[in-house]
C-alpha positions in Angstrom: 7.3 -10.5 6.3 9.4 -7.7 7.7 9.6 -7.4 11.6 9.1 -3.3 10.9 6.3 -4.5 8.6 4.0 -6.1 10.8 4.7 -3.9 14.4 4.0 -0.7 12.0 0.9 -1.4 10.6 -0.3 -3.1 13.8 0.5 -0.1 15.8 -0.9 2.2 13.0 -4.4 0.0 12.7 -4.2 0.7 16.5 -3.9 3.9 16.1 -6.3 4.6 13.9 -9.1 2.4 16.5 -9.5 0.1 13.9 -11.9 -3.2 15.1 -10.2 -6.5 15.2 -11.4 -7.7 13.0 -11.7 -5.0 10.3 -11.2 -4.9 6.7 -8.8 -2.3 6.6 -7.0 -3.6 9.7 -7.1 -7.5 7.8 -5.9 -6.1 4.6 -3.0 -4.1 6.3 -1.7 -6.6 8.0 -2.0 -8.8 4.7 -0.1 -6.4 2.7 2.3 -6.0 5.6 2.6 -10.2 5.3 4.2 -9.6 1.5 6.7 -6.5 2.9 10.4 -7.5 2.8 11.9 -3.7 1.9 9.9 -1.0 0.0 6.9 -1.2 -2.2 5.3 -4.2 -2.3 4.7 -5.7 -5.5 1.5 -7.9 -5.8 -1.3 -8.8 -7.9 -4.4 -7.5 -7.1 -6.7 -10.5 -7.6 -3.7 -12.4 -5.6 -4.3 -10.2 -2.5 -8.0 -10.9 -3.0 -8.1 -14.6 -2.9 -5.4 -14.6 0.3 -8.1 -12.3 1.4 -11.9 -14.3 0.5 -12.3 -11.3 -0.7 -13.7 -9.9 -4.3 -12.0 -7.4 -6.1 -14.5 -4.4 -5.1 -13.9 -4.9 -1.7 -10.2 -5.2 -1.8 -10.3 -1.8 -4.1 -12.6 0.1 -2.0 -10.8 -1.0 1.2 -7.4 -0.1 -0.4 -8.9 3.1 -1.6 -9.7 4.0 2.0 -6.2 3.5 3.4 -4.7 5.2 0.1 -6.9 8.3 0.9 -5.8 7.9 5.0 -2.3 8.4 3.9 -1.7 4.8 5.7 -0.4 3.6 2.3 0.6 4.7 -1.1 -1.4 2.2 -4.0 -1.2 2.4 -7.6 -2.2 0.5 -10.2 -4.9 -1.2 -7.8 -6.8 -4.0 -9.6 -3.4 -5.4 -11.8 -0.1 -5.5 -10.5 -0.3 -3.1 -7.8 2.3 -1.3 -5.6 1.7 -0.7 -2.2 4.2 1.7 -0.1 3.9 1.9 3.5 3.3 5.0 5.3 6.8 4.3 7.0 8.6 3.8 3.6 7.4 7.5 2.2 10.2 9.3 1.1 8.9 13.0 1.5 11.8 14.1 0.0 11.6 12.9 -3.1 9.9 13.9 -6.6 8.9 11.5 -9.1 9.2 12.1 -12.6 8.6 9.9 -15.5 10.2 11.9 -18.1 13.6 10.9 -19.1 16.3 13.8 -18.3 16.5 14.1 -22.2 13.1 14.7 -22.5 13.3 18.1 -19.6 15.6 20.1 -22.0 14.1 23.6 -22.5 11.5 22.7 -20.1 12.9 24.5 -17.2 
């Protein structure tokens, strides 16, 4: 786990007056537990079984911190990538056309 990792997202579940414990709280500082540098990589039922938890739960609590803007998910339920909230590169578009593909486009 990254140092940044785990003092973010235990002073953002602070922040946010999340209970100890809480799901979104416990599954922060999970995800936080699997951070070494950007996204982090992980199966979903993975996460679920560190957790106790079943995959509904793990979605819907996921889902909440997605829509908080705590974390960036996709691909929840298979190989997800998580991004923290610290990691966001605001910057930055994302495109998944190849630059060939954009000729004429613009």
């Amino acid at each position: 786990m990254s140092a940044a990792a785990e003092n973010w997202a235990d002073r953002r579940a602070d922040e946010m007056a999340m209970a100890i414990p809480s799901a979104r709280r416990t599954a922060l500082m999970a995800l936080a537990g699997h951070h070494d540098s950007g996204p982090v990589v992980i199966p979903t039922q993975l996460l679920a079984e560190e957790l106790g938890w079943d995959i509904f739960s793990l979605w819907r609590v996921l889902f909440a911190l997605h829509f908080q803007d705590v974390i960036r998910a996709s691909n929840i339920g298979g190989l997800m990538s998580v991004t923290f909230a610290f990691d966001f590169d605001e910057t930055s578009a994302t495109c998944d056309a190849l630059p060939q593909d954009m000729e004429g486009l613009a």
